[in-house]
Backbone as CSV, one residue per row, in Angstrom:
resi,resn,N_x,N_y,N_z,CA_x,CA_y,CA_z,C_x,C_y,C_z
1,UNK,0.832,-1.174,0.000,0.000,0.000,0.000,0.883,1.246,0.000
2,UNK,0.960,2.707,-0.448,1.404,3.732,-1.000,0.782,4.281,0.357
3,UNK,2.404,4.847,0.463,2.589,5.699,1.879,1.440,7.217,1.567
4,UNK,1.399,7.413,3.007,0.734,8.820,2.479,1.288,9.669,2.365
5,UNK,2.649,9.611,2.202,3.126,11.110,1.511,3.336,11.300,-0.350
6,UNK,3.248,9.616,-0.598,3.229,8.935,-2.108,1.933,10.009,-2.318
7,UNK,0.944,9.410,-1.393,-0.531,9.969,-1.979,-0.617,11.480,-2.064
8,UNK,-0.010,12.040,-1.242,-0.061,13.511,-0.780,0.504,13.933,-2.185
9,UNK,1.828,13.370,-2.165,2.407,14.122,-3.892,1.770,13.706,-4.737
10,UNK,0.780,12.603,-5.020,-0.007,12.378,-6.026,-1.116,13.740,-6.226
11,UNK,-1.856,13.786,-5.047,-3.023,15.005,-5.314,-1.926,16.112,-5.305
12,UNK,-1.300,16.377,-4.651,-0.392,17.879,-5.353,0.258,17.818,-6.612
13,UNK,0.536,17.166,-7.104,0.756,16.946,-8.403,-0.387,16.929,-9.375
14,UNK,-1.240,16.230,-9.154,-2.965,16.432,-9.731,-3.064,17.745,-9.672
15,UNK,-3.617,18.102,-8.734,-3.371,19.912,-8.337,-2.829,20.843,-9.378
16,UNK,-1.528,20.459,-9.530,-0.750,21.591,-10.040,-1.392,21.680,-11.564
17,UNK,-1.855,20.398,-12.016,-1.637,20.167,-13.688,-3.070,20.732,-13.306
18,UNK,-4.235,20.273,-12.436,-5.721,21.431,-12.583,-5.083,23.147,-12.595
19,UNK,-4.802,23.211,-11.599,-4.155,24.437,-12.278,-3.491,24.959,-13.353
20,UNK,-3.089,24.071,-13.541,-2.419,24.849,-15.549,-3.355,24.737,-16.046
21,UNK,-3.923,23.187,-15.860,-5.134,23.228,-17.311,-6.386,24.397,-17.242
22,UNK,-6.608,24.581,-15.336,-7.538,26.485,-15.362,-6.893,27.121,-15.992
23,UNK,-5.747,27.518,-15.827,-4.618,28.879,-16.465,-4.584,28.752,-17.780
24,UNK,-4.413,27.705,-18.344,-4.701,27.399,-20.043,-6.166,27.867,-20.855
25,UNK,-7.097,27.213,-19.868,-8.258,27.578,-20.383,-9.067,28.588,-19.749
26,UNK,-8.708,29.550,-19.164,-9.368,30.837,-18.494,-8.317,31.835,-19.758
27,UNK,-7.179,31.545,-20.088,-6.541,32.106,-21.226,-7.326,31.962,-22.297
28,UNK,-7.679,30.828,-22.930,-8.438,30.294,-24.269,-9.356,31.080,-23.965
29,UNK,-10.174,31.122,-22.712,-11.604,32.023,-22.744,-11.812,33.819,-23.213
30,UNK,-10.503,33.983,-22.818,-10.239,35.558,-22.402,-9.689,36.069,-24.170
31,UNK,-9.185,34.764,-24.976,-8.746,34.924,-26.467,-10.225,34.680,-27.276
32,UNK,-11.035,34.162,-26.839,-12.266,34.155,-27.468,-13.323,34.989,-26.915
33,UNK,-13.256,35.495,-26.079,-14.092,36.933,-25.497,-13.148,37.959,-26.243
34,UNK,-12.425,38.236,-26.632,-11.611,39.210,-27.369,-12.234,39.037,-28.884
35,UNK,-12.029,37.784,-29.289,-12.695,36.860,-30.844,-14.052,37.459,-31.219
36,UNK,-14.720,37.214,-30.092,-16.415,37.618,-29.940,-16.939,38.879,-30.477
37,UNK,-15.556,39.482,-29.270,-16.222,41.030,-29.245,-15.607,41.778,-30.250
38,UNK,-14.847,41.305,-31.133,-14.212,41.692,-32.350,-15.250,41.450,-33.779
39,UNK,-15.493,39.624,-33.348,-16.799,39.812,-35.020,-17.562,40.483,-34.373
40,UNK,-18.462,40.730,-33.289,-19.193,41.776,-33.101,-19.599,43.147,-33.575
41,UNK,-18.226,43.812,-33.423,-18.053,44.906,-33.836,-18.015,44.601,-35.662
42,UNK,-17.509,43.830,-36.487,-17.518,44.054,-37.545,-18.973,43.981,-38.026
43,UNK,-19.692,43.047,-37.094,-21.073,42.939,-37.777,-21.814,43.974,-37.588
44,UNK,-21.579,44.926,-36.688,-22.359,46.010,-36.647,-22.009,46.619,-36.985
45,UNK,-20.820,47.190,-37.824,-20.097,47.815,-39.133,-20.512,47.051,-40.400
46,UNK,-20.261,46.178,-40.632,-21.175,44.889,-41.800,-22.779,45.795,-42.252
47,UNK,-23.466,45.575,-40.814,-25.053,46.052,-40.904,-25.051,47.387,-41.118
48,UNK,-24.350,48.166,-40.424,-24.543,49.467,-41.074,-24.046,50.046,-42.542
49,UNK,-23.429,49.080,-43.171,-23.188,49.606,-44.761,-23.866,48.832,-45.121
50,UNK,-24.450,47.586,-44.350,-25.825,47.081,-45.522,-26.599,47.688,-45.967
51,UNK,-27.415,48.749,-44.849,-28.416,49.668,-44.708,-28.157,50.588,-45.824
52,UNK,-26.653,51.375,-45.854,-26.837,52.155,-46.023,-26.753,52.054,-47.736
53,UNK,-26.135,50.267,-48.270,-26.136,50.226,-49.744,-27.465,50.211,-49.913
54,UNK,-28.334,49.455,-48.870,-30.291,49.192,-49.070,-30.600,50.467,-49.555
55,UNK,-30.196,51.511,-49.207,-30.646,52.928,-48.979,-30.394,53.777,-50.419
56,UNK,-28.961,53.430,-50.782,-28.807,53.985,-51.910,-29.574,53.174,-53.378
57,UNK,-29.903,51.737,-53.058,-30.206,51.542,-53.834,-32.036,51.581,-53.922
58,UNK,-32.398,51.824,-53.150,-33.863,52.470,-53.063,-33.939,53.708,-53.873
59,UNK,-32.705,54.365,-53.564,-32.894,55.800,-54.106,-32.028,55.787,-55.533
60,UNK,-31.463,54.731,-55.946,-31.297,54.551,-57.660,-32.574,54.048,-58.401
61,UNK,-33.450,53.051,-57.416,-34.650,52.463,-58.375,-35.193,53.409,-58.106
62,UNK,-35.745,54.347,-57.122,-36.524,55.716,-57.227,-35.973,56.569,-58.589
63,UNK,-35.062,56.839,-58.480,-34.452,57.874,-59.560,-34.697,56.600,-60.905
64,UNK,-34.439,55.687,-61.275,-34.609,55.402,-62.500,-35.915,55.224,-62.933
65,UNK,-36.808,54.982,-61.908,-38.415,54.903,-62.236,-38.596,56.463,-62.785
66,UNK,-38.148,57.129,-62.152,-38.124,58.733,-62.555,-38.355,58.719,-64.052
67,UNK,-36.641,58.231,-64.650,-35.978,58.335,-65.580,-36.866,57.570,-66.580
68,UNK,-37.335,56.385,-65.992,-38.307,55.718,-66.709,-40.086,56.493,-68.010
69,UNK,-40.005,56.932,-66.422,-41.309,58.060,-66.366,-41.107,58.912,-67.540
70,UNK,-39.822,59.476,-67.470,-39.770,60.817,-68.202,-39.501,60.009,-69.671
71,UNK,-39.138,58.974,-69.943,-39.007,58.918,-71.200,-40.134,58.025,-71.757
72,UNK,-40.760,57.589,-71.115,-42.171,57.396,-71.400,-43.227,58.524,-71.652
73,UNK,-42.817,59.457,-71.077,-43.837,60.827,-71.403,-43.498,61.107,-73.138
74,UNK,-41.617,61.370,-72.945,-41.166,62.050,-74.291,-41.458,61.053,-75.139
75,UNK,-42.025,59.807,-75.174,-42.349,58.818,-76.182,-43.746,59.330,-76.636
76,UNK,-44.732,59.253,-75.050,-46.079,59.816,-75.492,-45.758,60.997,-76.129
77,UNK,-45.528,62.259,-75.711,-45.624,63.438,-76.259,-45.403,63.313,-77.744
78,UNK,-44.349,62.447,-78.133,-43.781,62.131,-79.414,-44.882,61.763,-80.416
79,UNK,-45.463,60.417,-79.985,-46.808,59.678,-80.329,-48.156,60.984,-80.797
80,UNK,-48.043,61.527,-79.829,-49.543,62.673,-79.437,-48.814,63.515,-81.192
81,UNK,-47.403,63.815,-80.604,-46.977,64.922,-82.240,-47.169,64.813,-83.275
82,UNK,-47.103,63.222,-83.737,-47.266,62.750,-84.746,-48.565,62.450,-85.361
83,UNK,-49.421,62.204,-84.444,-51.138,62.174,-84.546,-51.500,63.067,-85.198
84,UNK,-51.214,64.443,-83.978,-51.600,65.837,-84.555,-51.017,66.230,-86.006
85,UNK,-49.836,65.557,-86.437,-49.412,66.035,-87.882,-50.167,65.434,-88.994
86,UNK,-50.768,64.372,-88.988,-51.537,62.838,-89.391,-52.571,63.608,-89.483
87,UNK,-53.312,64.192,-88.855,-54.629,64.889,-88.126,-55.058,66.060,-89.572
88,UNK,-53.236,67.033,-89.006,-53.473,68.056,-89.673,-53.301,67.690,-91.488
89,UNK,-52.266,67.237,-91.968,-52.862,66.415,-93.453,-53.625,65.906,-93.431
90,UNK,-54.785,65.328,-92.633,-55.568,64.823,-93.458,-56.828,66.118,-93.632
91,UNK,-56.995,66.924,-92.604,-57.876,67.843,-92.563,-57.838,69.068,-94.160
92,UNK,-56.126,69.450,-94.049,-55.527,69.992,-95.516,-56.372,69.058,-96.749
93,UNK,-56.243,67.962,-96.941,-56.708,66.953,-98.150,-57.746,67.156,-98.048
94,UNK,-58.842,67.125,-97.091,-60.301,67.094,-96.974,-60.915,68.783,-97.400
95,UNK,-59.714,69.647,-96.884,-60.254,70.740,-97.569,-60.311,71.075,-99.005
96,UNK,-59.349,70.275,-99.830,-59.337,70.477,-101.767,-60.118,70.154,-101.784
């Protein structure tokens, strides 16, 4: 049977290596609370230029619906010009 001072240096020896392996992994913890709070911050830098491309590009499909608009008018207006010229020869012919 193993004296008890065998045993004594057994648990102090146990001991010591729980202690490194805390000191190892209270380290690992303190490198991934650093990890964390780092993507953190990028994602809330990430989200705020998401927004703000969402934003610009709301306000390019606004502006091209615009752009849309307006050249759909200058098509009508175009259409309407040509009627009225159609209109006015035929009214000229009907008067000989």
């Amino acid at each position: 049977m193993a004296s008890v001072a065998e045993q004594l240096n057994k648990v102090v020896e146990k001991t010591e290596r729980l202690i490194e392996l805390c000191a190892a992994l209270q380290e690992e913890n303190d490198l991934l609370k650093l990890e964390n709070e780092a993507l953190n911050v990028a994602l809330k830098a990430s989200t705020g230029k998401t927004k703000d491309l969402e934003e610009k590009l709301r306000v390019l499909k606004l502006a091209k619906s615009f752009s849309e608009t307006n050249e759909k008018s200058v098509d009508i207006k175009q259409k309407i010009n040509d009627f009225v010229q159609e209109i006015d020869k035929c009214i000229v012919l009907l008067k000989k």
